[in-house]
C-alpha positions, 0 to 999 in steps of 0.5 A, spaced: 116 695 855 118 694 848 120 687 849 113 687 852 110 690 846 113 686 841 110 680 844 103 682 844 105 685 836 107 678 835 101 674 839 097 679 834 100 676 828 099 669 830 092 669 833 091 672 825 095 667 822 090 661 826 084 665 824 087 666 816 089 658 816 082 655 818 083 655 825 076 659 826 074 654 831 080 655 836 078 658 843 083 664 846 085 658 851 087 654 846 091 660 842 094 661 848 097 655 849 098 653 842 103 660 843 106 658 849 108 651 846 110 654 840 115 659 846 117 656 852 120 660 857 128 660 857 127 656 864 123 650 861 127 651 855 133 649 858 130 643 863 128 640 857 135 640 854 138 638 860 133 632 861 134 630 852 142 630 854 142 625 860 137 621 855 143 621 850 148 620 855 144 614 857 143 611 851 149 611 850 153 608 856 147 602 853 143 604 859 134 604 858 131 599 853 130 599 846 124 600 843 123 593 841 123 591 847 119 597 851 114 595 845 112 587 848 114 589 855 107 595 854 104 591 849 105 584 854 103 589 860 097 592 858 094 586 854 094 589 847 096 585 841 100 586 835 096 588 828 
């Protein structure tokens, strides 16, 4: 119950600290999504760092493309040229 209650002290906080830094127009839809990106859940947390070290593991056995290359291949795919 505590746990609970600190989370929504903390909410309270940062809806206030959106409100006080010119974030007026912020709908309660968009502060709570802006709260749960801020705060992902311990599951997502370690979903996103496992995909993060098989992308490291990856790059390093020279698996995936360089960027360089991801670039023209795009840019040749979707018919955008350089600036």
């Amino acid at each position: 119950m505590a746990e609970a209650v600190n989370e929504l002290a903390d909410f309270y906080r940062f809806v206030g600290n959106q409100l006080g830094s010119g974030g007026v127009d912020i709908s309660p839809e968009e502060a709570l999504a802006q709260w749960r990106s801020a705060r992902p859940l311990p599951e997502e947390l370690r979903e996103s760092v496992a995909a993060i070290e098989r992308a490291l593991k990856q790059a390093k056995e020279g698996q995936g493309v360089s960027l360089e290359d991801f670039d023209h291949r795009f840019r040749q795919r979707h018919n955008i040229r350089r600036v």
